[in-house]
SELOLUM-653963 format. One record per residue: residue in one letter; x, y, z of N, C-alpha, C, CB in turn. Coordinates in steps of 0.001 Angstrom, whole numbers, plus 500000, padded with zeros to 6 digits. Atoms other than C-alpha are relative to their C-alpha. Glycine has a CB too. Layout:
BEGIN
aXYZXYZXYZXYZ ...
This chain:
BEGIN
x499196499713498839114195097317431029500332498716500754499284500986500909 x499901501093499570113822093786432535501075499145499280498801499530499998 x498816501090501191116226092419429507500977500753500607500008500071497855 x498530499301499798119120094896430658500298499751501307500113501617499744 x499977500860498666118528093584434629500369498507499609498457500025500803 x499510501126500172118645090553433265501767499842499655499112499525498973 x498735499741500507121869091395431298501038500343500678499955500768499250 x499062499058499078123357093205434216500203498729501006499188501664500785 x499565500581499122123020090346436218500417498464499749499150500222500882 x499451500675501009124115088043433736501822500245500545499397500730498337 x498429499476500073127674090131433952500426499751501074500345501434499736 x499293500043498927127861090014437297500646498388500469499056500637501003 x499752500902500091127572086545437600501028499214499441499333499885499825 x498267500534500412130529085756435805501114500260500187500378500011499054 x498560499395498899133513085805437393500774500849499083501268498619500681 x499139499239500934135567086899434300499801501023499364500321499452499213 x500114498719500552134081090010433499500535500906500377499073500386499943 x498699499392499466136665092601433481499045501539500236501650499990498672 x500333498678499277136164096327434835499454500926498568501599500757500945 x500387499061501160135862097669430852498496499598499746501003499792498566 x500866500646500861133186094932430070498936501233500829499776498014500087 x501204498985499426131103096657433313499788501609499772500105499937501453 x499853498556500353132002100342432699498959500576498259501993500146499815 x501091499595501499130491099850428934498507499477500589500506498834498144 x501208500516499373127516097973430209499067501231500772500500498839501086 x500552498764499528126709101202432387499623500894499458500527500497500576 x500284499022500824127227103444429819499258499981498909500871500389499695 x501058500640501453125039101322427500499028500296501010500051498029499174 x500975499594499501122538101645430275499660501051499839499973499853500888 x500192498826500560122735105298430104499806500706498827500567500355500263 x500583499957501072122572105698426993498519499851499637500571499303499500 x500961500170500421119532103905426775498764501064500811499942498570500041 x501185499267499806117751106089429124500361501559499629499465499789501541 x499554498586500796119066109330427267499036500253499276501254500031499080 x500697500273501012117387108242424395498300499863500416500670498747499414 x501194500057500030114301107341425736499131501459500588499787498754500709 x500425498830499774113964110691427491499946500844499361500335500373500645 x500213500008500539114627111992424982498694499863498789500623499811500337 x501129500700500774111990110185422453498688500918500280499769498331500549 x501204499549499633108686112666422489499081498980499289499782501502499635 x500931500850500083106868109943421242499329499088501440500590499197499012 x500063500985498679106734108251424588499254501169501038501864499344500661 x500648499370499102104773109405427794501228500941500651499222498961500964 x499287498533499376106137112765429424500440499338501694498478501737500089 x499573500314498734106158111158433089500665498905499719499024499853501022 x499112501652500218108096107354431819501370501101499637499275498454498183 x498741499022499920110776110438430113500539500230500961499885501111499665 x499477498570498448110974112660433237501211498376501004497336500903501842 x499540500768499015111793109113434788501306499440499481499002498979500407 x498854500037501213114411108075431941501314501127500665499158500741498170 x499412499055500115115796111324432242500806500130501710498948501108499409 x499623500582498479116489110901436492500996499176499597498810499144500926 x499528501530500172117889107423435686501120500694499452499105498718499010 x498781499562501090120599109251432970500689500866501212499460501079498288 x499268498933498864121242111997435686500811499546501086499003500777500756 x499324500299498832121948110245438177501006498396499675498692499884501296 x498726500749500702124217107400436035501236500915500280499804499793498232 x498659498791500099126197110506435268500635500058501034499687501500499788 x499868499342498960126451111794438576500883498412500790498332500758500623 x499581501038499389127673108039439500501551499920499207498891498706499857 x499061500046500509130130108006436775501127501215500297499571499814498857 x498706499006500080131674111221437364500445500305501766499458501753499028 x499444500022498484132126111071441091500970498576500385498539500026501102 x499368501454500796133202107229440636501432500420499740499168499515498319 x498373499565500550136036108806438598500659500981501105499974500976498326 x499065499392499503137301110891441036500446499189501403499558501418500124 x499281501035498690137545108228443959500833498979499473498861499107500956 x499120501050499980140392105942444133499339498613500195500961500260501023 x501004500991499094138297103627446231499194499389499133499043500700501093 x501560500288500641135499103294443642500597498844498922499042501664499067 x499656500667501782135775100187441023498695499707499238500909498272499965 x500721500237501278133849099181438099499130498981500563500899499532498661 x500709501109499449132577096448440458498761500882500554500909499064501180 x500967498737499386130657099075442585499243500658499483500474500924500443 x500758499534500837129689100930439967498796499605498886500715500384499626 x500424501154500532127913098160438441498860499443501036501245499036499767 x501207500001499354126281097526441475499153501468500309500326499307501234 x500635498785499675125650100951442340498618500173498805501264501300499915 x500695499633501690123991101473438475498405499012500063501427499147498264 x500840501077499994121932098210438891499107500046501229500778498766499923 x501075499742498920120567099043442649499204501211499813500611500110501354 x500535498744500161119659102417441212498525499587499356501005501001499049 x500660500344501067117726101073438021498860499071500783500976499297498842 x501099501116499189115720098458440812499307501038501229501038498346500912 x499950499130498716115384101304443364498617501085499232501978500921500412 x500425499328501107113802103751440580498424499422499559501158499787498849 x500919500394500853111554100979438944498792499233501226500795498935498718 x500757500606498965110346099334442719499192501468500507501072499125501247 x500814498874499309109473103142443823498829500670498796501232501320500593 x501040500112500892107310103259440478498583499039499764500659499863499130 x501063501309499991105433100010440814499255500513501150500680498271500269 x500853499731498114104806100992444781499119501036500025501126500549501434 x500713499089500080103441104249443805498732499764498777500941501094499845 x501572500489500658101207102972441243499242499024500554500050499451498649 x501035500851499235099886100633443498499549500115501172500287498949500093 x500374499273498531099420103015446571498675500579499607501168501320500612 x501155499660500418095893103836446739500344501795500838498555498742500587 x499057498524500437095851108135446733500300500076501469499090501681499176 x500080499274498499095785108502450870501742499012500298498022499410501383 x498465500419499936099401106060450569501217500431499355500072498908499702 x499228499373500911100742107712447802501350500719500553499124500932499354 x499256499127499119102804110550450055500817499175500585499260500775500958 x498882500516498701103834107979452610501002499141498773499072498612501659 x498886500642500683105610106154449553501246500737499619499524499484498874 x498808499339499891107347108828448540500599500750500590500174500340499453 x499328499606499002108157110201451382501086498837500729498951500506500877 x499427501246499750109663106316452117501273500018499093498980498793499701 x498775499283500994111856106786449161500963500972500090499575500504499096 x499501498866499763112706109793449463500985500203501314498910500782500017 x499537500334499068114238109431452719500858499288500151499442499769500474 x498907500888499971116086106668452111501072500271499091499575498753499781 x498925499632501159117746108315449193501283501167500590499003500812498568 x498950498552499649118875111220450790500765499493501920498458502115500117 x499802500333499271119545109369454076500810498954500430499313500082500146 x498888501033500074122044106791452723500788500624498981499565498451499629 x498731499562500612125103108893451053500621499640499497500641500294500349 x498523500918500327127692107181449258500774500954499635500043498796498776 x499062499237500602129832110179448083500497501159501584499153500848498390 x500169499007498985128797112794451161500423501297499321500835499679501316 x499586499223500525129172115365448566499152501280500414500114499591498785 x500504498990499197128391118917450035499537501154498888501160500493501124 x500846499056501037127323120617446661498465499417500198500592499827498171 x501301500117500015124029120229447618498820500987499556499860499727501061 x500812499125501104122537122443444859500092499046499401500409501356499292 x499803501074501288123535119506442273499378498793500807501860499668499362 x500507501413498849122934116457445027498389500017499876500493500305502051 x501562499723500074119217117658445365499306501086499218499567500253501257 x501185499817501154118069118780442516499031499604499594500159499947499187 x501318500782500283115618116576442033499084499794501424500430498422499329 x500390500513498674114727116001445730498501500883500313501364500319501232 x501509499120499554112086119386445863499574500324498739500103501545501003 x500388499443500879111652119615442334498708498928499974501036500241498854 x501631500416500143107810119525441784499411498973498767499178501443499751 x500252500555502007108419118514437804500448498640499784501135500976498632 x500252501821499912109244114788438857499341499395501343501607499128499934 x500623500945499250108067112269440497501187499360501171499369498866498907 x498753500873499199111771110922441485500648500800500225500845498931499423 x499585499494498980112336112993444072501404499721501186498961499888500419 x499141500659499309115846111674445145501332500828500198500178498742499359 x499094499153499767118681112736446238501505499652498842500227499854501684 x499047500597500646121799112009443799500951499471499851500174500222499675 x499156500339499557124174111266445865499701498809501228500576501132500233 x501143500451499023122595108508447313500918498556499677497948500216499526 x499381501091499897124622104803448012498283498929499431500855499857501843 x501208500905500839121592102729445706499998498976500969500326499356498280 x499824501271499593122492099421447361499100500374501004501419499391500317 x500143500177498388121789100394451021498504500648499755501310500976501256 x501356498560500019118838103089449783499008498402499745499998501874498033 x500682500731500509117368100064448140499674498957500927500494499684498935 x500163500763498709117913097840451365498563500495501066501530500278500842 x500877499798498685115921100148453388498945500472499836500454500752500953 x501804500201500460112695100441451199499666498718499725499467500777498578 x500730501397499879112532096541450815499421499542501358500971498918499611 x500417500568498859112496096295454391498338500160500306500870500620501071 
């Protein structure tokens, strides 16, 4: 996962990368966590977390497509603050001893559903994951990554 951060921020860094190069780049991300959720060889909770990560790509790509507003630039960051947002609220919770645990993801959690980028009002699809018991990444899906990710570093 650290090689495709790397890779992602590889792309960005170069001025001449056009809107297709990032759009595949995303969808190569997704992909990869399809697959790994996929994979029953692998741990059931690293999947469940895979499987988030793919959901909420999607959910970036297909809302994405329906704004004018939205480019391949955005989406690129959006994809990339997600994937750091995801893997920082994994590290934090494995390193919350159990009486911090809650307040982490309740920290998360909060910030996901409390920074919008779409303001999409199907909120049966948006929070699906937000009260479901069967993950860990409890987020909301409609969630602006960048800013969400701003306001759990703080």
């Amino acid at each position: 996962m650290k090689k495709l951060l790397m890779i992602f921020a590889i792309l960005f860094a170069a001025t001449t990368v056009s809107a297709q190069e990032i759009y595949n780049e995303v969808k190569k991300i997704q992909k990869q966590a399809e697959t790994f959720a996929n994979d029953t060889t692998k741990n059931l909770n690293e999947r469940k977390i895979a499987c988030f990560k793919y959901d909420a790509i999607y959910y970036l790509v297909d809302r994405a497509s329906q704004e004018d507003r939205f480019t391949e630039y955005e989406l690129g960051q959006q994809t990339d603050a997600l994937i750091e947002f995801v893997n920082l609220y994994v590290k934090r919770l494995a390193a919350a001893g159990k009486k911090d645990k809650e307040m982490v993801k309740a920290k998360f959690r909060a910030a996901s559903i409390n920074n919008s980028l779409f303001n999409d009002v199907d909120k049966e699809v948006v929070y699906s994951y937000v009260d479901n018991d069967k993950f860990i990444t409890n987020f909301s899906l409609d969630t602006d990554w960048v800013k969400a990710l701003e306001a759990v570093k703080q």
